[in-house]
C-alpha positions in Angstrom: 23.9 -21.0 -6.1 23.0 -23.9 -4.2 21.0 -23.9 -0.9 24.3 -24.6 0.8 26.0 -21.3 -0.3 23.1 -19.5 0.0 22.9 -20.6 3.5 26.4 -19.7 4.1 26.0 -16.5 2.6 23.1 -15.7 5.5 25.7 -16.8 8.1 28.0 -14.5 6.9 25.7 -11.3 7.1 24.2 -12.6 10.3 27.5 -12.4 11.8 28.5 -8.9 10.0 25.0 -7.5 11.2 26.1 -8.7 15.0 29.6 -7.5 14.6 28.3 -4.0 13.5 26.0 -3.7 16.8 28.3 -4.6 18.7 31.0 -2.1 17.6 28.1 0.5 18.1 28.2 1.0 14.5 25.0 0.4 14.2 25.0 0.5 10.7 21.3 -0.8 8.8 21.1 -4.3 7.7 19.9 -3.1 4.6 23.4 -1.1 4.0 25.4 -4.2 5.2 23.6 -6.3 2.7 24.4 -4.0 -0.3 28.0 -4.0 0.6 28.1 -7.6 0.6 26.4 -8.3 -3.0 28.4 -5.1 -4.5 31.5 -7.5 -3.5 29.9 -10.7 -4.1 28.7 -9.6 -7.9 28.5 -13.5 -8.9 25.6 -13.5 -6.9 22.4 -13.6 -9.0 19.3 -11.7 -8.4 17.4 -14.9 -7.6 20.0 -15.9 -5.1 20.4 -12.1 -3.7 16.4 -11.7 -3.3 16.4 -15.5 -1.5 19.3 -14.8 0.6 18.1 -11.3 1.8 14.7 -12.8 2.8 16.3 -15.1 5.1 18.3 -12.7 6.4 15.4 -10.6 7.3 13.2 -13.0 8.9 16.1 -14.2 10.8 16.0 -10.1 12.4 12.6 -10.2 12.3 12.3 -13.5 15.1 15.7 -12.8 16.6 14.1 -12.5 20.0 12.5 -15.5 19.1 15.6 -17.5 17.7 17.4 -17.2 20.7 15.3 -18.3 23.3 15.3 -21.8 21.2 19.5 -21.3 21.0 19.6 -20.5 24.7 17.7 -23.6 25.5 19.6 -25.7 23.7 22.6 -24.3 25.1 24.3 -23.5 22.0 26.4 -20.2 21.6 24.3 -17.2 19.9 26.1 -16.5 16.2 25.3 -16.1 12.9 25.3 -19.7 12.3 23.2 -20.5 15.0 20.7 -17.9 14.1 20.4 -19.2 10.4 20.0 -22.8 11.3 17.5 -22.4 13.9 15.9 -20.7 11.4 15.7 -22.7 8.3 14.5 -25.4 11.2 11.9 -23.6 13.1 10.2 -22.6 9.5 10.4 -26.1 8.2 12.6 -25.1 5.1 13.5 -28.2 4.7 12.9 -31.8 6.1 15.7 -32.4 9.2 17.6 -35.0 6.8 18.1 -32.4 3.9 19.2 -29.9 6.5 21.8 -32.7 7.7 22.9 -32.9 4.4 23.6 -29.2 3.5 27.3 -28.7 4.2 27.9 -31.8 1.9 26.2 -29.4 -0.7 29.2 -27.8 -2.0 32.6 -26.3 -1.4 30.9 -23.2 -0.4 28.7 -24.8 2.0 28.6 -24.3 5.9 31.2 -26.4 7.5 30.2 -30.0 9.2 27.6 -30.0 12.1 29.4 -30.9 15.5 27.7 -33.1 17.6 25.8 -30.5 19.7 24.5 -28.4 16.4 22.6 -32.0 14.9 21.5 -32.8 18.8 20.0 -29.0 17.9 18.4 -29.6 14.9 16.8 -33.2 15.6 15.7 -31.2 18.7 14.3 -28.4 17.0 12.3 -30.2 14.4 9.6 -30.9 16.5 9.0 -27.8 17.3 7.2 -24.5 15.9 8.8 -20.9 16.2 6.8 -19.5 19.1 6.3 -21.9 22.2 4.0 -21.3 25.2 6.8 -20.7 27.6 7.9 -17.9 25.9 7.1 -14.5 27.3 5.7 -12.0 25.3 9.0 -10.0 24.6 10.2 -13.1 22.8 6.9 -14.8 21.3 6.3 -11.2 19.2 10.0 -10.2 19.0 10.1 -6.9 20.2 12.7 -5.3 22.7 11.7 -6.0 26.1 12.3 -1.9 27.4 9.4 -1.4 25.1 6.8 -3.9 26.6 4.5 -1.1 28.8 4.7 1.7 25.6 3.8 -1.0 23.1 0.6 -2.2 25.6 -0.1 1.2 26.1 -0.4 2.5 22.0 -2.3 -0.7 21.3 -4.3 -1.8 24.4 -6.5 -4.9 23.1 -5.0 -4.7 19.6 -1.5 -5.6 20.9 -1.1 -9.1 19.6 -2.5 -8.5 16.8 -0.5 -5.3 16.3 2.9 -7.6 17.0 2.1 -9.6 14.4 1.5 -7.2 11.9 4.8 -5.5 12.4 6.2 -8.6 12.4 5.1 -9.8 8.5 7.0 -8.3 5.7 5.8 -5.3 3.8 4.4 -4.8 0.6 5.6 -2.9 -1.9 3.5 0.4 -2.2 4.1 2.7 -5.7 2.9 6.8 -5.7 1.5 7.9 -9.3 3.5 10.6 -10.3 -0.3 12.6 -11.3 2.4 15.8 -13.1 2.9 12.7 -15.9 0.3 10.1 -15.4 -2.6 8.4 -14.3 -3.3 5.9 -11.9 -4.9 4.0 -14.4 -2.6 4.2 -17.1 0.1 3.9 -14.6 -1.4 0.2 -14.0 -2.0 -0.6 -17.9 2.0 0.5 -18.4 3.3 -1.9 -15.5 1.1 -4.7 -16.7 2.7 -4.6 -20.3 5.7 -4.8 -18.3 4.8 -8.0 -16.3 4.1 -5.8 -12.9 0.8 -6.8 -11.4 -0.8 -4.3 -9.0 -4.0 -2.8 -8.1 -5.0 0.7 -6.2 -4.3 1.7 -2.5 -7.6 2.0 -0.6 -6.2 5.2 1.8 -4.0 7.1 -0.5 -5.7 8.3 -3.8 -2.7 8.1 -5.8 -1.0 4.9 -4.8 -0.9 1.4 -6.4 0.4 -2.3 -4.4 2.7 -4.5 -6.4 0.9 -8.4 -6.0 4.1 -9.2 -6.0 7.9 -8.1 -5.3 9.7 -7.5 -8.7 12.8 -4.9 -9.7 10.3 -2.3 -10.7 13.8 0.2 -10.8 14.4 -1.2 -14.1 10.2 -0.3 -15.4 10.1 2.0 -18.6 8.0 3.5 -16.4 10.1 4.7 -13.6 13.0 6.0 -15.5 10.6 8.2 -17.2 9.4 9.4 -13.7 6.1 7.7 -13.5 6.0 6.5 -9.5 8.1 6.9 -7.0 8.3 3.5 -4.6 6.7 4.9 -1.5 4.4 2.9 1.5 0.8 3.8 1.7 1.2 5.4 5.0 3.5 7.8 3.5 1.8 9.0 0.5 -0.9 9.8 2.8 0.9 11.9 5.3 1.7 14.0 2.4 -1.6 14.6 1.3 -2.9 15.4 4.7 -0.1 18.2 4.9 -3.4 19.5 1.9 -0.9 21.5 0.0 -2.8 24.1 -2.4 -1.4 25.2 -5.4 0.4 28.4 -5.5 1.3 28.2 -1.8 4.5 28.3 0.0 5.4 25.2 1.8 8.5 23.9 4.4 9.3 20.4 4.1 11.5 20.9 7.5 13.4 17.4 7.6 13.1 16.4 3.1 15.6 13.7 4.0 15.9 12.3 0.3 12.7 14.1 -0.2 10.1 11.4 -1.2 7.1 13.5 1.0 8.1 16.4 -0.6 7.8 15.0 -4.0 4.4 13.9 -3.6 3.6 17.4 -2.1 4.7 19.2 -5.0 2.2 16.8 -7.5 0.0 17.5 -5.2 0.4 21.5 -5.8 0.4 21.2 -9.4 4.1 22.1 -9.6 2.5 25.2 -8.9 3.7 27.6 -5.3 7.5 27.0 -3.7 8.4 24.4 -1.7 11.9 24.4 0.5 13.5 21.4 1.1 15.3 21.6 4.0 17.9 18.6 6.2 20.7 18.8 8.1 22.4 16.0 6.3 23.4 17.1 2.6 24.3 13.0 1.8 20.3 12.3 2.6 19.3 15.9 0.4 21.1 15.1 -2.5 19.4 12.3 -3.1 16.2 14.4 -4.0 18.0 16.5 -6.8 17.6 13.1 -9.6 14.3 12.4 -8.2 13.4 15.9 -8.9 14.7 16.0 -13.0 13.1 12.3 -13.4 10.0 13.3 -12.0 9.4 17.3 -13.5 9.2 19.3 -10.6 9.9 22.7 -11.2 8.9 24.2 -7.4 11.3 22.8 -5.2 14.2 24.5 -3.3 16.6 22.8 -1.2 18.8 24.0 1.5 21.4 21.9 4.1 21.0 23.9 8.1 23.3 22.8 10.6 20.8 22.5 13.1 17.0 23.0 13.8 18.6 26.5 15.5 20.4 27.3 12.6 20.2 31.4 11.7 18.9 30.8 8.2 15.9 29.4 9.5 14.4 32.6 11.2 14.4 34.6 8.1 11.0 32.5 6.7 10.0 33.1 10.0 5.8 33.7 9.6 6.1 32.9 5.9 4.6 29.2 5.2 1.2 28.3 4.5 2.1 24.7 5.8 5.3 23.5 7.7 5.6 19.9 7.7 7.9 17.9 10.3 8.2 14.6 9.5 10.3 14.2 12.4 13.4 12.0 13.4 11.9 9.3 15.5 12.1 5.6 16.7 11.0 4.2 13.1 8.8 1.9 15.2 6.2 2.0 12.8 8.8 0.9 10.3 9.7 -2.6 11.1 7.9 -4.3 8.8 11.0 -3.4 6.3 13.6 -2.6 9.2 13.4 -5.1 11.6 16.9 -4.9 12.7 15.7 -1.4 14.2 14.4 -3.0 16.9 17.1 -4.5 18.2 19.5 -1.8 17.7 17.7 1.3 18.9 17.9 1.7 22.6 15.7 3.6 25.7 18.9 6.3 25.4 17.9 6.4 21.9 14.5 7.1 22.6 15.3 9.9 25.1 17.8 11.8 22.7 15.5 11.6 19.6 12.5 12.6 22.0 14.8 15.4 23.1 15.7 16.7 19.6 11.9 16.0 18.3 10.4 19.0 20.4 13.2 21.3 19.7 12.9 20.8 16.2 9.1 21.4 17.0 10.0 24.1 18.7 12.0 26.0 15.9 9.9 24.8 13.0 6.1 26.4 14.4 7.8 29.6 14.2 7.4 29.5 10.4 3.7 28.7 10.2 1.8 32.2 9.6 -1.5 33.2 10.2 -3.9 30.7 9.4 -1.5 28.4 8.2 -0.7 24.9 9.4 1.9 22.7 11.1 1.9 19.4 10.5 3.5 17.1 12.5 4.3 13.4 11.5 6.6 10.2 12.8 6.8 6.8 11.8 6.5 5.3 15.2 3.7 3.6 17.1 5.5 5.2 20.7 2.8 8.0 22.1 6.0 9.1 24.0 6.8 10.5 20.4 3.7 11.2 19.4 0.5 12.9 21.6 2.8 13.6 24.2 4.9 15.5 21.7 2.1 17.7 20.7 0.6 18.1 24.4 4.6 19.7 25.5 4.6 21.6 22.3 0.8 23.4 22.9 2.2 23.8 26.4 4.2 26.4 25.2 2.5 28.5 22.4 -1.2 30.4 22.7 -2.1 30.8 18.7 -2.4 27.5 17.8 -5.4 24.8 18.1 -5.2 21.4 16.6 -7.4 20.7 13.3 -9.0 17.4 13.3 -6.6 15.5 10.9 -9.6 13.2 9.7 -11.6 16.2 8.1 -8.2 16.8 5.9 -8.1 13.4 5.0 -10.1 10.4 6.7 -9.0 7.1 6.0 -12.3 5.5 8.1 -14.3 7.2 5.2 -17.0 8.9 7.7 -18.2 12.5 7.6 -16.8 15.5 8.7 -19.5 15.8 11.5 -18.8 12.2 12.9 -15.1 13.1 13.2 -15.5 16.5 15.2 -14.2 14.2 18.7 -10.9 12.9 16.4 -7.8 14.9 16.5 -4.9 12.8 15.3 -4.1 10.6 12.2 -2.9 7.1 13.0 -2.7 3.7 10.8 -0.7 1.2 11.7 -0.2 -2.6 10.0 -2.5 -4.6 11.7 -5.3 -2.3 10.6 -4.4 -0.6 7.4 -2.2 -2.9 5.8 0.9 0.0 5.8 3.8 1.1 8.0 2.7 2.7 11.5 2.4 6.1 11.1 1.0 9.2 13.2 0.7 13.4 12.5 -1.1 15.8 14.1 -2.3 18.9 12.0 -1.6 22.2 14.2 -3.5 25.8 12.6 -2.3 28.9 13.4 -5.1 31.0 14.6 -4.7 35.3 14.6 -2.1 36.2 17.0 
């Protein structure tokens, strides 16, 4: 494709993205996008990779994008977006971009005389400007601005700009088949660079993005694609062997996965979500990667009957609970902009009722843990704090003598209760869990 269709092609899911949101579809980008290549199959992976990152860094400074569109007073679409864009990033120098819709018959149609007044405009400028206020310089949803301040105080810039960058691409050993090491000799025969995770023990970073789906590899159920952040969630849940665990939301079961390596294939875990499109997804993951231990089962609700006859029966519970996906934007930055404060309060609502259902399964002894991918202390601490409101028999372990990712000893961490990394400081996705013990009734 030329840059001219490519460019075109942007415009086009710009505009579909905005269309969705505004039909309160809300469907993700990343959904939108596959549509569009699965009926755009000419499109090469070259050209699908280089579209999709302009795409995505268009979500990522949206905020951004149309403060410069406002001020130029031209209307907010998907054209507008993508040629701000390819301007403010200095894609290209202002006479090439003049040049594009002569690129080809699938080119963007002529500039009118207020889009080039635009881009000779915008060419002396940079992406963020000092005018800007801080709900538009670090593109976030201005609702958010006092929770944001609040979970990272003096970090908060720096935190905005993490979350802002794209993500890397994070693989999880399959240790049931492999190594790490031998993992990372197979990939390099294969052309995939990639060295080992410093907080999970198991997980390996790609240098580079590359279609590691295709790897020898990972049809032979090697690694599983997974972020740091995740793979260490599931090893704080510190499944043993021969134990009995509840994965209480499995979605398409990638924690649950790494918990079973992690118990040997050894013990019974159940797999449990209320959507059966999202559980099925773990049943090939399952066969490609030998686990033997895992039981999966759909409940209507987190009140569902079925779930109070394991009541008192798992050594750990984990909750990896529905939540903001804050922590998340790195890879879904069009998250942001379409999840709103009635969002917030309905997940928040449906968070501690799920906690409220799921602790009833922990017995003596054994452990809840509780874990979102958002950086929002409304769904996280406070979360915890309500819950232990309303139960006696629990106390909350210090999550960084499970599993410290600071590395200090277990005396040094007695005044640390929570686990919390985030992108500006541990290079992953945003993530927090609390580890909750049952203690004799």
């Amino acid at each position: 494709m030329t840059p001219g269709a490519r460019i075109q092609a942007a415009i086009e899911l710009i505009d579909q993205i905005l269309m969705a949101w505004q039909s309160q579809k809300r469907i993700p980008a990343d959904k939108l996008l596959e549509n569009y290549f699965k009926s755009h199959r000419y499109i090469g992976s070259k050209d699908r990779g280089a579209i999709s990152e302009l795409v995505y860094w268009v979500l990522r400074h949206k905020a951004a994008l149309e403060w410069w569109i406002d001020r130029e007073e031209q209307r907010v679409h998907g054209r507008s977006y993508v040629f701000a864009a390819i301007v403010l990033r200095k894609d290209y120098n202002p006479q090439t971009i003049l040049s594009i819709p002569k690129d080809s018959q699938y080119s963007p149609t002529p500039f009118d005389e207020h889009e080039t007044k635009m881009i000779e405009e915008l060419v002396r400028h940079n992406i963020e400007h000092p005018d800007m206020p801080d709900y538009v310089r670090l593109n976030y949803p201005e609702w958010m601005d006092a929770a944001l301040h609040e979970s990272f105080g003096d970090s908060f810039e720096a935190a905005l700009h993490a979350l802002n960058e794209q993500a890397a691409t994070d693989l999880r050993v399959n240790t049931l088949k492999t190594t790490r090491e031998q993992l990372m000799s197979d990939l390099q025969k294969e052309g995939f660079e990639c060295t080992p995770t410093t907080l999970s023990s198991v997980g390996l970073r790609l240098a580079k993005r590359g279609p590691v789906f295709t790897a020898t590899p990972f049809k032979q159920g090697h690694f599983e694609v997974q972020d740091e952040g995740s793979q260490a969630i599931a090893q704080l849940v510190d499944a043993k062997p021969g134990q009995r665990v509840i994965d209480f939301c499995a979605g398409a079961g990638g924690k649950t996965l790494a918990i079973a390596a992690s118990m040997q294939n050894k013990g019974r875990i159940l797999a449990w979500d209320t959507s059966e499109k999202r559980l099925a997804q773990i049943v090939p993951r399952i066969r490609r990667a030998g686990v033997d231990n895992i039981q999966t089962h759909i409940i209507t609700s987190e009140h569902d009957a079925f779930i109070k006859r394991h009541k008192s029966t798992a050594d750990r519970v984990l909750v990896d609970a529905p939540c903001s996906g804050s922590g998340t934007w790195r890879r879904n930055p069009d998250l942001k902009w379409r999840f709103t404060r009635n969002d917030l309060n309905e997940i928040m609502a449906l968070q501690q009722s799920i906690l409220q259902s799921a602790i009833r399964l922990v017995k003596p002894g054994g452990r809840l843990i509780y874990a979102t991918c958002s950086i929002l202390k409304d769904e996280n601490e406070r979360q915890i704090a309500q819950l232990l409101k309303s139960v006696n028999n629990f106390r909350v372990v210090c999550a960084e003598k499970i599993w410290d990712k600071k590395n200090i000893s277990n005396d040094a961490s007695d005044g640390v209760s929570y686990f919390w990394v985030t992108p500006h400081e541990d290079g992953v996705d945003g993530f927090f869990a609390a580890v909750l013990e049952r203690v004799q009734d």
